[in-house]
N, C-alpha and C positions, 0 to 999 in steps of 0.2 A: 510501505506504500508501494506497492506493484512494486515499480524499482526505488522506490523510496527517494528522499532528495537528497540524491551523491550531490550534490553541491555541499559537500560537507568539506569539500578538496581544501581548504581553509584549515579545518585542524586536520583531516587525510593525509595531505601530501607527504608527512614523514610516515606513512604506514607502509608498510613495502609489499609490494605483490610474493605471494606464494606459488608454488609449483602446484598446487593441490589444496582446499580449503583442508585446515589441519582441523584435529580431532583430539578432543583433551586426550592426555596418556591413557592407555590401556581400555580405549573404548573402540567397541567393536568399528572395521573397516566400513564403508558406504558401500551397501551391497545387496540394494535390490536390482545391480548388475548379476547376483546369479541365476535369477528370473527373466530379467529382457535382455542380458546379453550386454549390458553396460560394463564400459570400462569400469565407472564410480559414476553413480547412483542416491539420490536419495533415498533414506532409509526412516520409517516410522516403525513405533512411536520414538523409538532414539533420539530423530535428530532435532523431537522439537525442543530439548534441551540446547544449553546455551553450547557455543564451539570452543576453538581458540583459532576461528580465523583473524585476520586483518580488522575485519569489518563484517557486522551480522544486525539487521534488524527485525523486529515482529511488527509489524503495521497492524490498523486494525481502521477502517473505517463503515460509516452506515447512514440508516434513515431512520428516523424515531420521529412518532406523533403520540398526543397525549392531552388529555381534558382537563382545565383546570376546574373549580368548584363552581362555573359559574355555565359549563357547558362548553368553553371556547376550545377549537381544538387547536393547538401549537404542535408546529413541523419542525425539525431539526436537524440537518448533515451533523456529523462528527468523524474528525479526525485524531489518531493519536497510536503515535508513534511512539519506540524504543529504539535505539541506536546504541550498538557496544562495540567499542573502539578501543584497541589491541595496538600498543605501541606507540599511546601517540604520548602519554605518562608511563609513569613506574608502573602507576595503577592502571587497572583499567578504569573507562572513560562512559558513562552512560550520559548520551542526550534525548530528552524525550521531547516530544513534540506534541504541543494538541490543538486544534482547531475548532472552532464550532459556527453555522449557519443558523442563523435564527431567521427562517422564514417568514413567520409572521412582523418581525419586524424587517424586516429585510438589512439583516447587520451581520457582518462577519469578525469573530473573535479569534486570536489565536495568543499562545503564551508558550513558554520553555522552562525546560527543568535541566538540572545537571548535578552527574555525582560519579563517586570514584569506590570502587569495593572489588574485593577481589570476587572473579568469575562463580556464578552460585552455582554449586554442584548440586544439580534436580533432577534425578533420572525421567527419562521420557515425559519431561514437563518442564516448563519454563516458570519463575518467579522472578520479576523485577520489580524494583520501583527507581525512582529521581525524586528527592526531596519527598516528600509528603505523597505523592502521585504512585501509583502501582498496577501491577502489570501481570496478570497469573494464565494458566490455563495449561491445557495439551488436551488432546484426539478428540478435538470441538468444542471441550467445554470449559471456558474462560469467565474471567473474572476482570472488571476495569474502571479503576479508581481513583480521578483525576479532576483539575477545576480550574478556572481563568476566572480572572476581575465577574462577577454578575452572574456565573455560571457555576455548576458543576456535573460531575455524571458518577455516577454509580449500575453499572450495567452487566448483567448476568448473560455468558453467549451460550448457545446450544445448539446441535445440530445433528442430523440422522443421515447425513450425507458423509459419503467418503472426502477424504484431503482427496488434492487432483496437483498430480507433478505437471510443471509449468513447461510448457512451450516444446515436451517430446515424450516419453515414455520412461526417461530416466532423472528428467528435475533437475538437467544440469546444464548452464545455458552459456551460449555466448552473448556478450554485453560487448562484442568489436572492442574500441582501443580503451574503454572502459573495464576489459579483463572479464572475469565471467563466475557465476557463483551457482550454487545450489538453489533451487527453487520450489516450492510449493507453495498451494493454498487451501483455505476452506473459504469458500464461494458461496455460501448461502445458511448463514448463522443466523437462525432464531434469535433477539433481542429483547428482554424486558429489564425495568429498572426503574432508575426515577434521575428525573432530569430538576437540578434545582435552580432557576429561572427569577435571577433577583428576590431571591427570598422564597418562592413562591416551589415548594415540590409539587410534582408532575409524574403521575404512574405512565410510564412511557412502553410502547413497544416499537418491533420495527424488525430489519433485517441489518447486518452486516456481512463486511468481507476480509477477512482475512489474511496475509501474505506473511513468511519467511525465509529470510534468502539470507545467505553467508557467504565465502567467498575470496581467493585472491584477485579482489579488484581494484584496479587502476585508476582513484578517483580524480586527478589532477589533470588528467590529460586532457582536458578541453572539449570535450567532448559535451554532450544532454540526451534528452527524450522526452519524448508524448506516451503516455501508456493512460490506456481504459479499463476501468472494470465495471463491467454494464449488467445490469441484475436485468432480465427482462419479463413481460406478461405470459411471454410463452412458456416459462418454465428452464430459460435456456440463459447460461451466465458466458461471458465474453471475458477473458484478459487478452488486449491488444498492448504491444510494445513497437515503439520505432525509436531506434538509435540512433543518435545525429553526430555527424565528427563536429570539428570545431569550426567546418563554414556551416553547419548547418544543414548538411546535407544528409538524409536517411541513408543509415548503411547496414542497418540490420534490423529486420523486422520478424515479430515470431508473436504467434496468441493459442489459445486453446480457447474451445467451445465445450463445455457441459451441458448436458440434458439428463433427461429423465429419474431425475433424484440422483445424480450421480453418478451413475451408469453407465451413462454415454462420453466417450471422453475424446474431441477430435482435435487434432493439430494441426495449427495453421499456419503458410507460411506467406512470404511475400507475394504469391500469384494469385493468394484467396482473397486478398485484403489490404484496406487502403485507408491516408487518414487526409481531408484536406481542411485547413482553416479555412472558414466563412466570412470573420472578421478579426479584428485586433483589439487589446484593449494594452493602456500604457500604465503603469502606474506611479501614480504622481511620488508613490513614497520611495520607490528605486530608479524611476526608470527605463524600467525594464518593459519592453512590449513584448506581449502573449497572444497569442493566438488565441480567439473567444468564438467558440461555438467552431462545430466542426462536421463535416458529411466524412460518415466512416461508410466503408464498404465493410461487408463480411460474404461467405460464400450464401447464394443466394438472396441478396439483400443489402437495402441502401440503408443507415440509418441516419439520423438525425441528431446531433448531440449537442443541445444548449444547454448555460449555464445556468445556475437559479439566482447570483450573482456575479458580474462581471468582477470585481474586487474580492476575489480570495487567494489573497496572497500571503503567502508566512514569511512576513519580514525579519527574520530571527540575526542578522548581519553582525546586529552590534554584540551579540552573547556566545551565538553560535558560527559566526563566519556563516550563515545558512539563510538561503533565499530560493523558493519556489511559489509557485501558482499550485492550491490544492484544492479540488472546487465540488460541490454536490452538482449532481448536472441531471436532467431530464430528457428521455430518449423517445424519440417517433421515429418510425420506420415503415417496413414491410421487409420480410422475408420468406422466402417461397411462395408469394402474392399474397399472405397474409397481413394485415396489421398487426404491429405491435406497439407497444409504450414500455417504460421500465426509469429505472433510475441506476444512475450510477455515479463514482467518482472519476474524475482526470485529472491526470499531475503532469505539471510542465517544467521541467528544468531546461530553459534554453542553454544553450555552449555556450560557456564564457560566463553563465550568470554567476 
């Protein structure tokens, strides 16, 4: 999930920070530092296999619509997550996550998976699963396998577009007192499959987005974030991040803007871009108040960013010690005096949740 939901500090806290996200034995250094001049670098198609950091997950979320037999079209967010966790058993520790948005009905679902096996050796490709639920892919083209009470997805991702290193030219990021990891993405995955919908399959398509980040990071320290990833009309994809310490206060802020199938790849930092809550929502099942709907800035432009439901929350507490806000959300704007619209995800892990 952009930064996925380190509120995992719950089983985290005994994972210890590393000097360097490590690297199984005898696999080549992180070095597409001898190109831009990085100390350590992200490296493809290498590093989209699994690591041996601390902490490593492959996010995946999107937008799917899709006709049933009678003409009706059904809209879908989806979320679903992999998390591998290094240290916190003998084993290692996979938690997957998955969410889903039923537009049409206006309901939001989520459920958790959890399992233990040693680290899978897949060169230049990743394979997961958590119980029944499974996880595949590498250099855009994935495979995802997964299902909740009323739901499931089976979903094939594709894409013509390059991976894009996150937030600088080397993929390697600071996260302040949350420590700092390795970053990429693929921003704009082709989606088909079939959505099964209480019974009822669904030839779906649609777009997703993809994220992978590893890392010695610091998940207990009290710390959260607001991060965006905003698909838009223009052609033009956004990941926004803001880091908050434990009062809540932005202490580190970093995005990247894509355009032209890829091609264009600009880095943003705190003076291009801005995020403010519009309103709040509480949730009766935690607690916890979220910020609902939001006015992002970006360079040349205001955007707009409401949710499609105020309740998307992943209450995972009692399984996974894990609690965030993961939400499909709808974008209006204008950039460069253009209009635009688009869809995207937001994830909110307040400090302290």
């Amino acid at each position: 999930m952009g930064f996925a939901a380190i509120s995992l500090a719950v089983l985290c806290a005994a994972v210890p920070a590393a000097s360097a996200a490590a690297r199984p034995a005898g696999a080549a250094p992180a070095a597409v530092g001898a190109v831009h001049g990085c100390a350590t670098s992200v490296r493809l198609p290498q590093d989209e296999a699994p690591h041996a950091a601390p902490v490593e997950w492959w996010y995946f979320s999107g937008h799917l619509s899709g006709k049933d037999s009678q003409g009706r079209v059904h809209a879908y967010g989806y979320e679903y997550v992999v998390f591998q966790l290094l240290g916190v058993e003998p084993k290692p520790v996979y938690l997957a996550d998955l969410s889903l948005t039923d537009l049409n009905g206006g309901t939001f679902h989520f459920a958790g998976e959890q399992d233990s096996y040693p680290v899978p050796k897949t060169a230049d490709r990743f394979a997961l699963h958590a119980g029944s639920w499974t996880m595949s892919g590498g250099s855009g083209r994935d495979t995802l396998r997964a299902g909740l009470p009323g739901y499931s997805l089976d979903l094939g991702l594709r894409t013509n577009e390059p991976a894009v290193l996150e937030e600088n030219k080397c993929g390697y990021v600071s996260l302040a007192s949350l420590g700092s990891s390795y970053y990429y993405s693929w921003t704009s995955l082709a989606t088909a499959g079939t959505v099964v919908d209480h019974g009822v399959a669904l030839k779906v398509t649609g777009r997703s987005w993809m994220d992978h980040q590893w890392g010695p990071m610091t998940l207990g320290s009290g710390g959260g974030w607001d991060w965006f990833s905003l698909q838009l009309s223009n052609g033009q994809q956004y990941m926004l991040s803001f880091i908050r310490n434990a009062k809540g206060q932005i202490v580190a802020t970093g995005g990247t803007r894509v355009g032209h199938g890829g091609r264009d790849v600009t880095y943003l930092t705190a003076a291009g871009i801005g995020e403010k809550a519009s309103g709040s929502w509480t949730s009766p099942a935690t607690g916890i108040t979220y910020g609902s709907g939001w006015q992002v800035t970006v360079p040349g432009g205001r955007l707009t960013v409401t949710p499609d439901l105020r309740n998307q929350e992943v209450d995972l507490l009692t399984t996974q010690g894990n609690v965030y806000w993961e939400g499909d959300v709808t974008i209006k704007g204008k950039i460069g005096g253009a209009t635009v619209s688009g869809d995207g995800y937001t994830e909110l892990n307040p400090p302290g949740a």
